[in-house]
C-alpha positions as MATLAB code, in Angstrom:
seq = 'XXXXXXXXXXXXXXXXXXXXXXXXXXXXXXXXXXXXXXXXXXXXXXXXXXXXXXXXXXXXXXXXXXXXXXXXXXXXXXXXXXXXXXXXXXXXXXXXXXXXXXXXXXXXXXXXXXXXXXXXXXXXXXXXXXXXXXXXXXXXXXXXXXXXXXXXXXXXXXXXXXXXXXXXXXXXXXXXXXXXXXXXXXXXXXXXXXXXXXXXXXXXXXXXXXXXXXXXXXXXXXXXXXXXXXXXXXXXXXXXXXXXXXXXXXXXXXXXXXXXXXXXXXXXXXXXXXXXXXXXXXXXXXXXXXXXXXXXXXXXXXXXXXXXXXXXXXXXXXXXXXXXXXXXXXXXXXXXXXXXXXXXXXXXXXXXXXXXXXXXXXXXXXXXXXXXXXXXXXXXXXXXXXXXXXXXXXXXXXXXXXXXXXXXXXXX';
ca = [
     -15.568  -15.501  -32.156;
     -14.881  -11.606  -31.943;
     -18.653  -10.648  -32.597;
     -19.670  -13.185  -29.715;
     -17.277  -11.705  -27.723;
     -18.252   -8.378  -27.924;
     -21.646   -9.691  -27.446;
     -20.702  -10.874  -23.826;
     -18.668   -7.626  -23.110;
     -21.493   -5.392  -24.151;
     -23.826   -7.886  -22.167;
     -21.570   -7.624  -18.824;
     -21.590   -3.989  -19.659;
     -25.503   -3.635  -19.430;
     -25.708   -6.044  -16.545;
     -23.563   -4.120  -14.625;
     -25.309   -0.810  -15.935;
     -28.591   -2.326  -14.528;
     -27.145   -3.774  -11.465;
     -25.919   -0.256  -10.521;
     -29.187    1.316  -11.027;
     -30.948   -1.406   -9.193;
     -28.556   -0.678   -6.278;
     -29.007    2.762   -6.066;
     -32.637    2.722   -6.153;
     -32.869   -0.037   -3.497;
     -31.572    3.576   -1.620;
     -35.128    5.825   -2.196;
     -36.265    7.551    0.879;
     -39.829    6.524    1.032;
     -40.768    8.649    3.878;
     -39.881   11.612    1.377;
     -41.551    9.992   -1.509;
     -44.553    9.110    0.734;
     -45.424   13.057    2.110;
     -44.427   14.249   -1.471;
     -46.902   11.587   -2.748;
     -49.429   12.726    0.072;
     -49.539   16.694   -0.339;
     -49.565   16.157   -4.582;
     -52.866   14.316   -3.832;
     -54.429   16.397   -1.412;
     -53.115   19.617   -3.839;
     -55.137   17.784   -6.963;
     -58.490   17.612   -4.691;
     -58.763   20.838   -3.424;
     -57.492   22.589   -6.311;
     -60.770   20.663   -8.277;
     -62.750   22.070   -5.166;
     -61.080   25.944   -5.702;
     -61.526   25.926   -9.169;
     -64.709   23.935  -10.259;
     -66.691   27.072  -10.679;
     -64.589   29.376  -12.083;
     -63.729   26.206  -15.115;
     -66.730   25.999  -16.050;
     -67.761   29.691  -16.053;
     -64.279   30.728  -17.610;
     -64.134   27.720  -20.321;
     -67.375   25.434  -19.845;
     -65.195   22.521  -18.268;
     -65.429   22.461  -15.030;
     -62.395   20.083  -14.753;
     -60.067   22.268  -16.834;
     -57.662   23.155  -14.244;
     -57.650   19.922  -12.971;
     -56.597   18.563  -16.707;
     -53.803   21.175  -17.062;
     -52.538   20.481  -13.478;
     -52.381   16.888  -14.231;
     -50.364   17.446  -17.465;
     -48.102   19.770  -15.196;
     -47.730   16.319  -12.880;
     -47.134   13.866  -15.062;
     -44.286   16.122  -16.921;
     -42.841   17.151  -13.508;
     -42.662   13.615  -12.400;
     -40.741   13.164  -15.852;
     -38.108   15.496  -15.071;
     -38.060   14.300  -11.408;
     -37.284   10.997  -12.958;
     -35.004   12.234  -15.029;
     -33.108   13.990  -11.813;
     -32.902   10.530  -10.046;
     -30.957    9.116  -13.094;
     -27.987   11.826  -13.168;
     -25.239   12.158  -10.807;
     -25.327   15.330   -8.168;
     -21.584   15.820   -9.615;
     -22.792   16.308  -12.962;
     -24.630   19.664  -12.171;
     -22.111   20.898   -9.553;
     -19.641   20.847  -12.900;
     -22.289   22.336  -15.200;
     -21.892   25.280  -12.527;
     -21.235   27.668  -15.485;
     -23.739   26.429  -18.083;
     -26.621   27.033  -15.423;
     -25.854   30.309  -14.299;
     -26.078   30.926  -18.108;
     -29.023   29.406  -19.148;
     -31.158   31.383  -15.882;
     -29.386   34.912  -16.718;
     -30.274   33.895  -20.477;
     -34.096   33.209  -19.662;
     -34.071   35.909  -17.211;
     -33.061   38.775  -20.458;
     -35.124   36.789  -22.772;
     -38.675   37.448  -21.109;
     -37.743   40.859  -20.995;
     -37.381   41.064  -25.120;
     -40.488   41.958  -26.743;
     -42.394   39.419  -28.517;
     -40.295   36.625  -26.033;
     -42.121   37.584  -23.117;
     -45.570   37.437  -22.589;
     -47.607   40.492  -20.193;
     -50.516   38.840  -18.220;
     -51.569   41.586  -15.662;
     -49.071   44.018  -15.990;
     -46.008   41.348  -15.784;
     -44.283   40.107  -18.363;
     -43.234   36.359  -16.677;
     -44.074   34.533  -19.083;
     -41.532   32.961  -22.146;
     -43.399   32.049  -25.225;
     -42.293   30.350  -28.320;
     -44.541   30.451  -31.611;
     -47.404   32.603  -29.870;
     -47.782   29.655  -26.769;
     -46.738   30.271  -22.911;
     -44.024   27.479  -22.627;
     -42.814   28.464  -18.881;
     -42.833   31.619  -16.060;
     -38.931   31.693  -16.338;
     -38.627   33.005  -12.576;
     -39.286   28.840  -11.161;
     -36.413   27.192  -13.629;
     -33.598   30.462  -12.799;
     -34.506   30.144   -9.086;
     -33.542   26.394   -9.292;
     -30.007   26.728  -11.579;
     -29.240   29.318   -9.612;
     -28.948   27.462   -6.119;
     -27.311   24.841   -7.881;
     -24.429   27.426   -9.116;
     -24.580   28.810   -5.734;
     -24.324   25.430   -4.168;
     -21.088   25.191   -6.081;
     -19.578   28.257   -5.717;
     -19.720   27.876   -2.134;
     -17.633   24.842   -2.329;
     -15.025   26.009   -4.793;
     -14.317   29.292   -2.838;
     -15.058   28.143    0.405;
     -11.876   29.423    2.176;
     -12.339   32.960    0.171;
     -15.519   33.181    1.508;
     -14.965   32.105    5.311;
     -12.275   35.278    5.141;
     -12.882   38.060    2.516;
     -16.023   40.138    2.065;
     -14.909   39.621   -1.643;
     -15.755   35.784   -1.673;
     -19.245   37.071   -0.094;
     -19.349   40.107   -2.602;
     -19.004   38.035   -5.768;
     -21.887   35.681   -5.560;
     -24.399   38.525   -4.010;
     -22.844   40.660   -7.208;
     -24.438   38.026   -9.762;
     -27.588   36.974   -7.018;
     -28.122   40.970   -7.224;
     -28.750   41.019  -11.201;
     -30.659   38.175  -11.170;
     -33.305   39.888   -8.578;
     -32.900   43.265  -10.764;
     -33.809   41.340  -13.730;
     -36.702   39.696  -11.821;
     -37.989   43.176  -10.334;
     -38.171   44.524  -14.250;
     -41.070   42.013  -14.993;
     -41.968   42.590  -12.475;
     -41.876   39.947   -9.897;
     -41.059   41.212   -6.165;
     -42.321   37.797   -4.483;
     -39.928   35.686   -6.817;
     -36.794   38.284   -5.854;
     -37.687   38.001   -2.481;
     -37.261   34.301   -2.169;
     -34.091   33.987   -4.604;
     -32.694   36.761   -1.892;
     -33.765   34.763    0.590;
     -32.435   31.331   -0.671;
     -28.965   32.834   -1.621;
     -27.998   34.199    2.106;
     -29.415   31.055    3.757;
     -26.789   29.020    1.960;
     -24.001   31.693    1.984;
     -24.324   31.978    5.660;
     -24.501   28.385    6.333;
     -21.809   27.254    3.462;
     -19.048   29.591    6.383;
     -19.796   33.432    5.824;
     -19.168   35.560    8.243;
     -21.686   36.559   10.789;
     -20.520   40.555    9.736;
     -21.050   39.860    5.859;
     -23.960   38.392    6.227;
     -25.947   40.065    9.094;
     -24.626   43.613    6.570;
     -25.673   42.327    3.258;
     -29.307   41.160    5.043;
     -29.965   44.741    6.274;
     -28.741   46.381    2.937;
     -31.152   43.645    1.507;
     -34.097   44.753    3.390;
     -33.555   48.532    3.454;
     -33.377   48.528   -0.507;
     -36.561   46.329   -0.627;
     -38.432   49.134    2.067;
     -37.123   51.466   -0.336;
     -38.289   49.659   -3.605;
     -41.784   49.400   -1.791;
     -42.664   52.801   -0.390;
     -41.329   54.380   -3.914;
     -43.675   52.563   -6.128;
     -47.331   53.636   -5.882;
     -48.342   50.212   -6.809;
     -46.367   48.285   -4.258;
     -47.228   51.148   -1.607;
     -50.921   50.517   -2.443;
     -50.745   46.822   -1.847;
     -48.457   47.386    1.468;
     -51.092   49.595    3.060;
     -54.070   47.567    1.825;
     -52.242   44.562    4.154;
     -51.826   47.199    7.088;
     -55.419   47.866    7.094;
     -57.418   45.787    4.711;
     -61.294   46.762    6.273;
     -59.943   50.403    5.310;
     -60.757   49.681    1.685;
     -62.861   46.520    1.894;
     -64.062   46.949   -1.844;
     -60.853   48.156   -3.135;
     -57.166   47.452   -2.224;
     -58.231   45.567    0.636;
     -60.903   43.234   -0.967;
     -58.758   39.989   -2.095;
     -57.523   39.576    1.608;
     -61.023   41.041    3.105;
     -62.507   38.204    1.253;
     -59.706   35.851    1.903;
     -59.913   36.347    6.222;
     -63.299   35.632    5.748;
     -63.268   32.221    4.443;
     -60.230   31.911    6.575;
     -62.603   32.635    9.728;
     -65.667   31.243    8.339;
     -63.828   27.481    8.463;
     -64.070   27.398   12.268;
     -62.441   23.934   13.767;
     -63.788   21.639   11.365;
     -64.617   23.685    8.119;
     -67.747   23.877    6.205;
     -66.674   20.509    4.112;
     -65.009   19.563    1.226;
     -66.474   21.603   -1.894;
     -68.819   23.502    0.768;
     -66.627   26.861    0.054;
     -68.446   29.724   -0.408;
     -65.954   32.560   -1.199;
     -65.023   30.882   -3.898;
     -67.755   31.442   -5.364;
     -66.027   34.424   -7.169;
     -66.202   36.503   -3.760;
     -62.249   35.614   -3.758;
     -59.934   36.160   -6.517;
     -57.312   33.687   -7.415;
     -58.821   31.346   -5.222;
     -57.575   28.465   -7.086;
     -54.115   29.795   -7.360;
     -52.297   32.361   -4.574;
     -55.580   31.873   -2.323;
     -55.837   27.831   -2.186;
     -54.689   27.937    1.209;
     -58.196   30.375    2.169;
     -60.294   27.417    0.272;
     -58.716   24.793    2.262;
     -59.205   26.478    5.689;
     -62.912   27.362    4.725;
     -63.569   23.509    3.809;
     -61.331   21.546    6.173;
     -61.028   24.322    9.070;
     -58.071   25.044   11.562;
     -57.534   21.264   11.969;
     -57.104   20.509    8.486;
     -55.435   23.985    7.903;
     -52.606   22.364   11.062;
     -52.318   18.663    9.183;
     -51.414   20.804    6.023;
     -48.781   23.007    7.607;
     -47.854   19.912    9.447;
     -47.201   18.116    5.968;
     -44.986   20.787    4.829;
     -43.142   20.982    8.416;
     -42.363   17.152    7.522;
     -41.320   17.742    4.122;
     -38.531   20.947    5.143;
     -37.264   18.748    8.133;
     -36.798   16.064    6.000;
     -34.843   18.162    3.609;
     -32.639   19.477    6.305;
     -32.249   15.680    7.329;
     -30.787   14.889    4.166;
     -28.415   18.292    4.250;
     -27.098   17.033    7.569;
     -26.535   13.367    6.075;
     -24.774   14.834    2.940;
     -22.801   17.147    5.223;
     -21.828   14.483    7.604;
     -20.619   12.679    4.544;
     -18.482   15.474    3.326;
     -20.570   15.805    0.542;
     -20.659   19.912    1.011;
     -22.037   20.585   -2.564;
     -25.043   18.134   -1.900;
     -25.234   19.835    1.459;
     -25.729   23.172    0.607;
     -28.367   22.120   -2.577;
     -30.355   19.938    0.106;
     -30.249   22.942    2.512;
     -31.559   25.513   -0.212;
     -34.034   23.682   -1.721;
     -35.474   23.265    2.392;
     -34.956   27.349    2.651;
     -37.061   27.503   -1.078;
     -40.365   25.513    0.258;
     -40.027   27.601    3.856;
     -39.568   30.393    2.946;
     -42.403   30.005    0.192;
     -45.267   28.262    2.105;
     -44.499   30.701    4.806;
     -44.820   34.001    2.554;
     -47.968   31.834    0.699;
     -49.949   31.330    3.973;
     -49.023   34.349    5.441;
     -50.432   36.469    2.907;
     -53.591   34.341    2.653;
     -53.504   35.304    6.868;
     -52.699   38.776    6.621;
     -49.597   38.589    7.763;
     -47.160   39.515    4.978;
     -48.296   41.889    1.919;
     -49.933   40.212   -1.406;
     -47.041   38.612   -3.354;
     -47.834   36.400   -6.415;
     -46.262   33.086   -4.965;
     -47.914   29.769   -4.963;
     -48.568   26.916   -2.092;
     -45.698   24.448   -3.888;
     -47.564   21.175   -5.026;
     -51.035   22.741   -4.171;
     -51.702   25.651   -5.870;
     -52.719   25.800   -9.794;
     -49.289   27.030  -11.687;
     -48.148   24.419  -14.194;
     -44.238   26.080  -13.807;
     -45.001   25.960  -10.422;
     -45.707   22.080  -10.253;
     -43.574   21.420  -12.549;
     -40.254   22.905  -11.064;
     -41.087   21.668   -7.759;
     -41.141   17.913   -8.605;
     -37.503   18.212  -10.821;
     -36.711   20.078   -7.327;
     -37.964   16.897   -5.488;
     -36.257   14.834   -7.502;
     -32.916   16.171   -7.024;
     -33.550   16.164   -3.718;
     -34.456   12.338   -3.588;
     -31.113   12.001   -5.689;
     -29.238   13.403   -3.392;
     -30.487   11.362   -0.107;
     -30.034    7.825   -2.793;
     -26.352    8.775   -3.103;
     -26.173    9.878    0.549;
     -27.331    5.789    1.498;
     -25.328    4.636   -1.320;
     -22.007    5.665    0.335;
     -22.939    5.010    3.791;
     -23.805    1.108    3.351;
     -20.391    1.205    1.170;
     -18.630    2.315    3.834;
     -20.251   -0.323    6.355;
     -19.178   -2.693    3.445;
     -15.367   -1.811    3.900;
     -15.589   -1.673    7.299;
     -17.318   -5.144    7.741;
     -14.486   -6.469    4.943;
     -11.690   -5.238    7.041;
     -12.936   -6.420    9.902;
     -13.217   -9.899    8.089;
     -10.152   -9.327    6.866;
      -8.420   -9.002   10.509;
      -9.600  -11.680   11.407;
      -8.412  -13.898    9.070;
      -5.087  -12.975    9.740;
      -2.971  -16.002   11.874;
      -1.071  -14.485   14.575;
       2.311  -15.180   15.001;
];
């Protein structure tokens, strides 16, 4: 009798397990799953087109990248699984683990033998002698979820003492110093950029912000006319045709294509600069390819495709906020300032507008910690907008039950 028992308990205890699931995922936003679904595709083609000739001159497969993308993809879609199964509330109490573990990778790419130095920048962490993961991606991420949190814990500190604006900028500021020493300026300027956005829009004041985004941007004009390197790059984007065959020749080569695409591009796999005229054209220069191929019309559905996949973040920051789910909010409403801000910088350099930085198109370019970060990114974000439709139709539910309720009530 007691093992049959327990046998029904543990039975009612799955069923309910699995009915919960089943309820929450009847709660997916398929219009973010669908232009998610839609730019991963299109990223997988014409990174095969950007990268078909240097595969097979650089390894004799001329589907390498392709393969390593795809193993990228199918473990990022594992970890964005993985997000859709654990509770937002989970990570905003983990708030001190993750700051942690991203300072922790963060020192440990700097320690020699832990880090590994591919063109002059040691990004890379590698265990046993293998590249496991460029550690700026997975700190970027932890650290807007401890943001998102601290911005909810000291919200009233921060709404009314530079200190509660100070603190997080304090620990924000040693991240970026850590990133600069591998160095990676593009990944500092984008964790900068990330941190304000949701400082300013969690309730800090206009004054603490509008000062800490000057200081911000005179110490980076500093940081860039002081090192020869970065001052090299700057002035090759002032006036690339200067030095056509020298600092200016990746983004010489890369307005070419760029102009070469015309309306309607010179079709799919029809590139010519990337032919290897244009370097990293299957990484930071994808976006050159693609205007080559597909033109300024299929240059305008790609922007547009990002344009729907930032407003649909900020959607789902409004619905959390509206919910008073401010820790949700403020993740939703980063993780829309992260893929902005970084297929603005991407396409921007590509346009010569903005000065070379090492940041990828997200879900287009080849970068397997790219890909990979992006999709557990994705996945918290779906997480969050499942949770957001969970508690709305169970609020309808107690409103339509008191209704019910009312009206059952005899009058006297």
């Amino acid at each position: 009798m007691a093992a049959t028992t327990a046998m029904r308990k543990s039975g009612t205890v799955k069923s309910h397990t699995v009915q919960a699931t089943f309820d929450l995922e009847r709660h997916i936003d398929w219009t973010l799953v669908l232009i998610v679904a839609t730019l991963l595709c299109f990223g997988l083609v014409m990174l095969t087109s950007a990268s078909i000739s240097l595969a097979e001159r650089n390894t004799g497969n001329p589907l390498f990248y392709l393969e390593q993308q795809i193993i990228a993809v199918v473990i990022g879609l594992a970890g964005a699984a993985l997000m859709l199964r654990v509770p937002t509330s989970v990570w905003e109490r983990c708030a001190l683990l993750l700051v942690c573990a991203a300072l922790g990778m963060l020192i440990a790419v700097l320690i020699p033998g832990l880090g590994n130095t591919v063109n002059g920048s040691t990004r890379w962490l590698t265990i046993g002698g293998v590249s496991v993961m460029q550690v700026s991606e997975p700190a970027r991420l932890l650290m807007l979820m401890y943001l998102s949190g601290y911005t909810v814990r000291h919200r009233a500190e921060l709404r009314e003492h530079f200190v509660g604006f100070f603190k997080p900028m304090l620990l924000i500021g040693l991240t970026c110093v850590l990133l600069l020493l591998e160095p990676d300026f593009g990944a500092a300027v984008v964790m900068l950029s990330i941190s304000l956005a949701v400082l300013f829009i969690a309730g800090a004041r206009l004054r603490d912000f509008l000062v800490s985004s000057l200081g911000v941007c005179a110490l980076f004009a500093v940081l860039a006319v002081t090192s020869p390197y970065r001052l090299k790059r700057l002035l090759g984007f002032l006036d690339p045709w200067a030095d056509p065959l020298g600092s200016g020749y990746q983004l010489t080569q890369s307005l070419i294509a760029i102009g070469s695409g015309q309306w309607f591009g010179v079709g799919l796999g029809g590139s010519v600069q990337k032919l290897f005229y244009l370097p990293e054209a299957h990484t930071d220069f994808v976006f050159a390819v693609i205007a080559e191929e597909l033109g300024l019309i299929g240059s305008m559905l790609l922007i547009g495709l990002f344009a729907a996949l930032v407003w649909r973040a900020l959607r789902i920051a409004g619905n959390s906020a509206l919910a008073g789910r401010l820790y949700q909010a403020n993740l939703a409403f980063g993780l829309a300032i992260w893929l902005g801000v970084q297929v603005f910088i991407n396409i921007g350099v590509n346009m010569g507008i903005l000065p070379t930085k090492g940041l990828t198109l997200p879900l287009i370019s080849y970068g397997r910690s790219s890909m990979l970060i992006t999709l557990v990114a994705l996945g918290l974000l779906l997480r969050i907008e499942m949770e957001n439709r969970r508690f709305a139709s169970q609020g309808q539910s107690r409103k339509k039950s008191k209704k019910k309720s009312k009206r059952g009530v005899p009058k006297r």
